[in-house]
Structures are given as structure tokens and as C-alpha cells.
N, C-alpha and C positions, 0 to 999 in steps of 0.2 A: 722419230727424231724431233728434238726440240730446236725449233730455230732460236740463234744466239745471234746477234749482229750489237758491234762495239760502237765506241765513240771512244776515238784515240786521239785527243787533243795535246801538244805539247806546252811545256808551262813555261813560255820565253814569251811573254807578252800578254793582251787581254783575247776573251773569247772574243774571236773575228767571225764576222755576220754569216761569211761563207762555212765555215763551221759551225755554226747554228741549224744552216741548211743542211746540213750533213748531218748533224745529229736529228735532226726531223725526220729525215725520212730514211735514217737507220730506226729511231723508234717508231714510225708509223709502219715501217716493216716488220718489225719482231711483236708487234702489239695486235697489228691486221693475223695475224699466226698464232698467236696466244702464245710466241715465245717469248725470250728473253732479252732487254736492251742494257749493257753493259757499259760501266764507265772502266777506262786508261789509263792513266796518268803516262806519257813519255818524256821523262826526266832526266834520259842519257843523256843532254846535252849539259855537264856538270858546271859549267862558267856560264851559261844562260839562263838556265831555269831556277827559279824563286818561287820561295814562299809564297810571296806575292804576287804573282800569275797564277800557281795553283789556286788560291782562294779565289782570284775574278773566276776560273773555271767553275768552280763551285757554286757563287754564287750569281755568275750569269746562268749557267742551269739551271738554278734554284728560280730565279725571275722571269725566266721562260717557261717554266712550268716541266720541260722536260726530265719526268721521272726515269732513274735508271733501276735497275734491280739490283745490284750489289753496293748499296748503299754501306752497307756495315764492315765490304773488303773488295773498295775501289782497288784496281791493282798497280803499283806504282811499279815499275821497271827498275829502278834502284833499288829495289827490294827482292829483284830474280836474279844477281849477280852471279851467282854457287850455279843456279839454275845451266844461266848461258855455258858456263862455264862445263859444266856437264854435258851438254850435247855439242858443244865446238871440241872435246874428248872424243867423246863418239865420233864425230864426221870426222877427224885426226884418224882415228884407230882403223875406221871402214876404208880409207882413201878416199872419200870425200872433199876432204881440206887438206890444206900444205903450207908449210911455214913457206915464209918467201922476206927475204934478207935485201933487195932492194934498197937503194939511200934514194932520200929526195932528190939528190941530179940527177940519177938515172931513170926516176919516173919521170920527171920533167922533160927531159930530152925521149924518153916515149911518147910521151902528151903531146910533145911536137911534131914528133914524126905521124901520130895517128891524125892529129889533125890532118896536116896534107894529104896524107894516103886515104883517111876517109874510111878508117878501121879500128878496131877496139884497144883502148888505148894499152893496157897492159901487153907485152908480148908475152907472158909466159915462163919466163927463163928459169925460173922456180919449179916452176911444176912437175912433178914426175910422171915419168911414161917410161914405160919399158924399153929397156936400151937404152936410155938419154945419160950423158954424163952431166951432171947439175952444178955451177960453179962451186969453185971452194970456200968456204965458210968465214965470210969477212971477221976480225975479231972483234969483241965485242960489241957489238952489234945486234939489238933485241932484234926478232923477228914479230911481222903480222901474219897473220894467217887467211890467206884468203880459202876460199870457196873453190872447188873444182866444175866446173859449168861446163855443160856435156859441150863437146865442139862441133855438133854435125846434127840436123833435124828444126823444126823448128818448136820452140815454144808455144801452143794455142793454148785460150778458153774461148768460151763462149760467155763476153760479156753479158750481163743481164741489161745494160741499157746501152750499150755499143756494138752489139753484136759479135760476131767472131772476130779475133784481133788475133796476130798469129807474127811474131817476134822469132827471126833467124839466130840459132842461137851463138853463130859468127860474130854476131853483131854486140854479144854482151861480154863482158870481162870477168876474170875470176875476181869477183867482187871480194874487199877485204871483210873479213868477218871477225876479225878482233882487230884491235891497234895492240902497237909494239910493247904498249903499259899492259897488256891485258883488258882492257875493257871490249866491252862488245858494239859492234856497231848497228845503226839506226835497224836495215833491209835484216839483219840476221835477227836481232829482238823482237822486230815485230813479228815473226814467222814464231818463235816458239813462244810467246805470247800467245795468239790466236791459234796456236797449238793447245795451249794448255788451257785455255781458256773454254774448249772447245766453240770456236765461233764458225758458226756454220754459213753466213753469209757479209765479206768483205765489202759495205758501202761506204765509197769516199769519194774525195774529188778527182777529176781527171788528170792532174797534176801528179797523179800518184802512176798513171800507166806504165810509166818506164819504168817503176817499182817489182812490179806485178810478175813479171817473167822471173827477176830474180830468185824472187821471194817462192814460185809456185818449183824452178826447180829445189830450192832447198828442202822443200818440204818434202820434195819426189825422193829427197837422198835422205831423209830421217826416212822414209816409208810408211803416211801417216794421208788418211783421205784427205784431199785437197777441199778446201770451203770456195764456192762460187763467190765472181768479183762483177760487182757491178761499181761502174765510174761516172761519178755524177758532173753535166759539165759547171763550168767555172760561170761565177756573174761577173758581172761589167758593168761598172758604174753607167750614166746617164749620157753620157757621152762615148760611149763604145769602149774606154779603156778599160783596161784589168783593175778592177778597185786599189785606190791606194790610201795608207795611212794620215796622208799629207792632204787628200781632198777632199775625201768622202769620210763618212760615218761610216765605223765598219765595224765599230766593238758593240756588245748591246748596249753596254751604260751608255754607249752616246745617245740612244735610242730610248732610252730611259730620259735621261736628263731632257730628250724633247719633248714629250709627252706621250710618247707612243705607247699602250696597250700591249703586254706582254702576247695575249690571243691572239692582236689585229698583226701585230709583225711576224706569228709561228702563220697564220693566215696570207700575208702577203709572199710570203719565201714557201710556204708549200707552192705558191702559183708561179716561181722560178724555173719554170723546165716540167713541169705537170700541169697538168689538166685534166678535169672533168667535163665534160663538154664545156658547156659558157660559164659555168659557176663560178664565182668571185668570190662572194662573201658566203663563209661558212665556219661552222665550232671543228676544233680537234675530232670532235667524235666522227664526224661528218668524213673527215680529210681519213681516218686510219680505215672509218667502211669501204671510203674507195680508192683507197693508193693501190698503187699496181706498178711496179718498173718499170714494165714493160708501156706505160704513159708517161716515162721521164725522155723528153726530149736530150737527143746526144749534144744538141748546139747549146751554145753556149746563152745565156740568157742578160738583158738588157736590165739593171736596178732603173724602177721611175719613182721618185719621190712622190709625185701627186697622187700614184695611186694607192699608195701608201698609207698617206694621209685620207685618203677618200675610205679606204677600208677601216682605218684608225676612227672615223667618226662615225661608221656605222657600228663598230663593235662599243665606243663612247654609249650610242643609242642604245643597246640592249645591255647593258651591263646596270645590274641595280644598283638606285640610287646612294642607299649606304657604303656600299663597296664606293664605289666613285668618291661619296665626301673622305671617305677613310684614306683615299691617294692624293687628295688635293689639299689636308692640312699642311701638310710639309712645305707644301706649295706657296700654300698663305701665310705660312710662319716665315717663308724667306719676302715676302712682300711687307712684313709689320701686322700681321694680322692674325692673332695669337685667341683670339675668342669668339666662337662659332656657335655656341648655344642659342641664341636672340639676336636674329631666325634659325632655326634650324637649317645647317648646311645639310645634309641631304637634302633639306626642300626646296635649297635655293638650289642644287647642281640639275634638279627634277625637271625646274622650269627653265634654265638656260643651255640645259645640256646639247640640244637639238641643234643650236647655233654655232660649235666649235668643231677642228679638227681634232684636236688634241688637249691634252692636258694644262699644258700651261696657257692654252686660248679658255680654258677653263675656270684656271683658279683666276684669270683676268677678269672673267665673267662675274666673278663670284664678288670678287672686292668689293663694289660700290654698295651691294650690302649690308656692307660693315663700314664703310668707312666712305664717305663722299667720293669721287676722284675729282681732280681737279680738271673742269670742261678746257678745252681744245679751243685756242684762239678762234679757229674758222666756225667754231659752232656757235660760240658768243656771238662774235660778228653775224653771224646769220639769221640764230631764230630767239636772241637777247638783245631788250635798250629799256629803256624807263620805265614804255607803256606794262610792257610785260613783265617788270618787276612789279609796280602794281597789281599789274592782274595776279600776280602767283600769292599776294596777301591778301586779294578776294577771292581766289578761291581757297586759300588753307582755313579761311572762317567758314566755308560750306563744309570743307574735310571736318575740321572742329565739332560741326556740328552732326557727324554722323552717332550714331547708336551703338550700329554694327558696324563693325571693321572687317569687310571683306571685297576682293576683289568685285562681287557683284555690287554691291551695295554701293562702292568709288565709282565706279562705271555709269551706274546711275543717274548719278551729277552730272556727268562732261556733257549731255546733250542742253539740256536748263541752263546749263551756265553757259555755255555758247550762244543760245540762242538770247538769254538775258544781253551778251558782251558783244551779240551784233559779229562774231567770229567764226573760220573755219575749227572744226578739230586741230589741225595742224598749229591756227595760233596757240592753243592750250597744252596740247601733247607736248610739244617739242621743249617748248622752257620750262615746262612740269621735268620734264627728265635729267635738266640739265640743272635746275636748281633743286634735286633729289639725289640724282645720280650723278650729277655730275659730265655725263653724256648724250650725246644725242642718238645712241644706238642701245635698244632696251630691248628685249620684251614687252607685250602690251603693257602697256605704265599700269595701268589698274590691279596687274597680277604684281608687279615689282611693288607698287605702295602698301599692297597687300601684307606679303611679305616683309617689310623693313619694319614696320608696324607703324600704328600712328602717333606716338607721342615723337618719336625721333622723325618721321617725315615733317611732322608740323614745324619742328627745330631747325631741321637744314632749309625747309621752304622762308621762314623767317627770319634767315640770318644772313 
């Protein structure tokens, strides 16, 4: 048997984080198995879903790196219409399903009374059974069609990360499975979807349990082997809530636009509800050798921003330097900073890399490079006044006069010349940086002068 597990995202908004998670470790499953990870589309909701959400789908997958395998016949639900329609035929013809002619006040005053009662909201009155006389046929009045849901037994599986979960089948309603227009609804689509898709194992969030029973009898009444459901639990922003749109980052482009690392984030959300013993920091390859469900925590898991970023800067450290300058133009070109050749930006990301969490602490890094910044009242005030502008135009006549232009060769100087000027390092360093860079927060100055080259440090020291 080939393992097939989906990624069924609906297209009414952007890809939200917790669906990211869901797609991780549906493809860390089907990959760990050398089977198959499948993209979705669920587009039945026709007044919600856009263009425009489809494509963030696509292209927040794309930026997370998560490959699917039916790249060339992603399967979009508005495209199985004939489909649904065919087997809600079938469950019609087997007694399965049953029109049901209900108006909205007489569900409502159902809804009311189950509330109270503390039972399934639909009564039934539709449904046939032998012997029953079934009301007379409103006129013109389309019917929906619901579902016939056995009434006695209960519902099990055996979740793959909740264990056995086992739903009285008292407890469920004959679920509608078309509206009165014809169309098909969400719990019936997705069953002959993952029917026809053959998907062999159901991972999603835990939000979806009360889904599960439905879904696993319909599939009992096509007659078709059931796919195992494991349910992943839900994250919680930093303060114990359920993520919200309004507080948290929850799409990845927010996650983007901070500077986060496609890797370091699929790295931080594998560690939401798994584990490997203490392992923190680790590649994809690393995460699909040793995922296992049965290591997915049932409780529900806590987002922490700092570790986020803690992990985001260690995947900064091993990610080579050209890749790196190649993400941080953009970056520079929204700061004014349009030409990277002289120094080479790879070589400048090389040396300041080690000092950032993220991306745009990066292209920050990167600026004074190219372009002075302008120092910080308290750093003037601190390690700048007269004496030291003086000094900084006796020492660019020692810069002047080097041969070689290299870090070692600058380095050389600051002892001689301190001890000529009767000073700490510290007199020299700190206004060397601030009349260079413009900061007082560097890299060793010797490797930045290095780098900037010397006709244009001589210029900024002298001006």
C-alpha cells in the first residue's frame, strides 16, 4: 500500500501558521514512508473563496519549501461537482440518504429545543423507517438531503495521536449532505475526495474531531476502506489564547516580512507538539528520519516568539553566505540601498551574520557598508568631542599610508598609535566606528574597514 496523506486548505483567507503545521507533519508522514503528500484545494464555500487565497496557498507553500506530489492536478472541489452528485445518487438509491423538506423555523425551534434537552439537534421527521408515515409534501419547497446516521452503536477509531476516541452515534444528526440548490456540503466532500484520492492517512487539526465520526460513517455506507485519522492539537499563541488574526502572526508572509527563515519556522512548528528527545535545532532531513505520531503530543502546544527567533539565528548561521545576500537585497533596496557590488554583500552578510536574529537585523547590519548611518545622539555624546575628531585625522594619515589593505595589516596600527596618543583601544575603536559606520556597535573595526575599502573609509573619516 502506498501511503497518501493530503493538505486540505480552504481558499477564504491566507495560509494560517497552524496549517503549515498540518501540512509539516502530513508531509513529514507520507515522505518518512516514501509515500505520497497531496495538495486540496476546498473551494465549496463559493462567496468566500478567491483567487486571491488560492494563490497565498500556493505561494506560502512554495516559501516553505513544502513539496506536494500532484503539482500538475492539485484537486480543487469545484471541479468534482458531477462527481458529488453521483455518489449522493447512490446513497439516495441504497437508503442511505433522504430528502428532508424542513423550512428554516422548524429547524430553529429544533436548535432550541436540543439545546435544552441536551440532544441532536435534527429530530428526524424526514427520515424514513418502515412503518412511519412521513409528513405531506410542502409545495414548492426544494429539499436537502441529509445523510442517514445509524441510530444505535457507537462510532470508534483509534486516533493515531489521541488515541481511541469513540463518539455515541445518538449523539450525531443526520448531517445535510446537499443544500436545497444542489450543491454538496463541506463533511460529505471531503469523504469522497479522500475517497477518490485514495488517502490513506487523515492528518489535521483537532478542531476537525467532531468532523471524523460523520465522515468515517459515510464512508461505512459508500463501502470503501476507511483511511486512519490522526488529530493534531491546536497552538496557542504566548499567552495561552487560541491564535488570533488580530494579535498574533499567523499567516507565513507575516513571518516572511519579519525576517524569518523558511527552514528555521518548518524547524520551530515541527517542535509544536513533537519531539526528539532535547533536539531543537535540526534540517527537514533530520525532522522526516524521525517523526513518528505516535511522538505528537495530544495537548495542545504554547507559540514562543523568542524561540523562534533563537532557532531563526542559528539556521541564519549555517545557511551559505550567497543564499543569505540573495534574500537580503530586497531588504536593502527598501532601505535606499540599490548597489552591493563594492564590497561584496555575501562578504559583508559573512562577517555580521553571527550577530542577528533575523533578516531584517541583517540587512540593518549590512547598511553602514554602503552607506554611513547616521550615529545615535548617546554615542556622540559618549565616545565623540574635538580631541577625537582630531585623533580620527591622525589616524586616517597612518590608514593612508598602508600598502596593503587588509584587515591584518589595520590591526597593526591601533597598538603604535595608541601608544604614540598616550590612549586606551577603546579611545580609538569607538569614534573609529562612529566616524566609519556611523555606530558604535560593529564587528572588530579592522575587519569592517577592511571590507568598506580604503579610499571611501579615508572619505567618511575626513569629512
Amino acid at each position: 500500500m502506498t501511503i497518501r496523506t493530503r493538505f486540505a486548505p480552504s481558499p477564504t483567507g491566507y495560509l494560517h501558521i497552524g496549517g503549515v503545521r498540518t501540512a509539516l507533519f502530513s508531509w513529514a508522514f507520507a515522505k518518512k514512508h516514501k509515500g505520497e503528500f497531496l495538495l486540496r484545494i476546498e473551494d465549496t464555500d463559493l462567496e468566500r473563496s478567491t483567487a486571491e487565497s488560492v494563490n497565498a496557498i500556493f505561494d506560502g507553500m512554495h516559501w516553505v519549501g513544502l513539496d506536494y506530489d500532484n503539482k500538475d492536478h492539485v484537486v480543487y472541489q469545484t471541479q468534482n461537482f458531477d462527481r458529488y452528485r453521483q455518489v449522493i445518487a447512490q446513497l439516495l438509491e441504497q437508503g442511505h440518504a433522504y430528502h428532508c423538506y424542513c423550512s428554516k423555523e422548524e429547524l430553529e425551534a429544533m436548535r432550541e429545543k436540543a439545546e435544552k434537552e441536551g440532544t441532536a439537534t435534527y429530530d428526524r421527521r424526514w427520515r424514513p423507517e418502515p412503518g412511519k408515515v412521513l409528513p405531506p409534501l410542502p409545495e414548492g419547497r426544494e429539499p436537502v438531503v441529509r445523510f442517514k446516521t445509524p441510530l444505535e452503536g457507537h462510532t470508534t477509531w483509534q486516533d493515531l495521536v489521541k488515541g481511541e476516541i469513540s463518539i455515541p452515534n445518538e449523539a450525531l444528526d443526520d448531517l445535510i449532505i446537499a443544500r436545497a440548490d444542489g450543491t454538496p456540503t463541506y463533511n460529505f466532500c471531503v469523504v469522497v475526495d479522500d475517497l477518490d484520492m485514495g488517502i490513506t492517512h487523515v492528518i489535521r487539526g483537532d478542531d476537525h474531531v467532531n468532523n471524523t465520526p460523520k465522515q468515517i460513517n459515510i464512508l461505512k455506507a459508500i463501502g470503501t476502506q476507511l483511511p486512519q485519522y490522526g488529530h493534531l492539537p491546536m497552538i496557542l499563541n504566548e499567552s495561552g489564547a487560541k491564535m488570533s488574526k488580530r494579535r498574533d502572526a499567523v499567516s507565513v508572509v507575516d513571518y516572511d516580512r519579519q525576517g524569518i527563515l523558511p527552514a528555521a519556522l518548518l524547524n520551530y512548528l515541527a517542535r509544536l507538539g513533537w519531539a526528539h528527545g532535547d533536539d531543537e535545532f535540526f534540517s527537514m532531513a533530520q525532522f522526516v528520519a524521525w517523526f513518528d505520531l505516535k511522538d505528537v503530543s495530544p495537548s495542545a502546544s504554547r507559540f514562543d516568539h523568542k524561540k523562534l527567533l533563537w532557532i531563526n539565528a542559528e539556521h541564519i548561521k549555517i545557511t551559505p553566505d550567497e543564499q543569505l545576500a540573495a534574500l537580503i537585497k530586497p531588504r536593502l533596496a527598501v532601505r535606499n540601498i540599490h548597489e552591493t557590488a563594492k564590497p561584496a554583500l555575501a562578504d559583508v552578510v559573512a562577517l555580521v551574520k553571527e550577530r542577528v536574529q533575523d533578516l531584517n537585523q541583517l540587512a540593518d547590519e549590512c547598511v553602514y557598508f554602503y552607506e554611513k548611518s547616521v550615529p545615535a545622539e548617546a554615542d556622540v555624546a559618549k565616545h565623540w568631542d574635538d580631541e577625537a575628531a582630531a585623533r580620527m585625522l591622525r589616524f586616517a594619515d597612518k590608514l593612508e599610508g598602508l600598502a596593503d589593505w587588509n584587515a591584518e595589516a589595520i590591526h597593526d596600527l591601533f597598538q603604535p598609535f595608541c601608544e604614540a596618543e598616550g590612549i586606551k583601544m577603546g579611545k580609538l575603536g569607538m569614534p573609529l566606528r562612529l566616524a566609519v559606520a556611523g555606530t558604535a556597535k560593529t564587528p572588530s573595526v579592522d575587519a569592517v574597514l577592511a571590507l568598506i575599502g580604503k579610499e571611501e573609509v579615508l572619505k567618511r573619516i575626513r569629512s
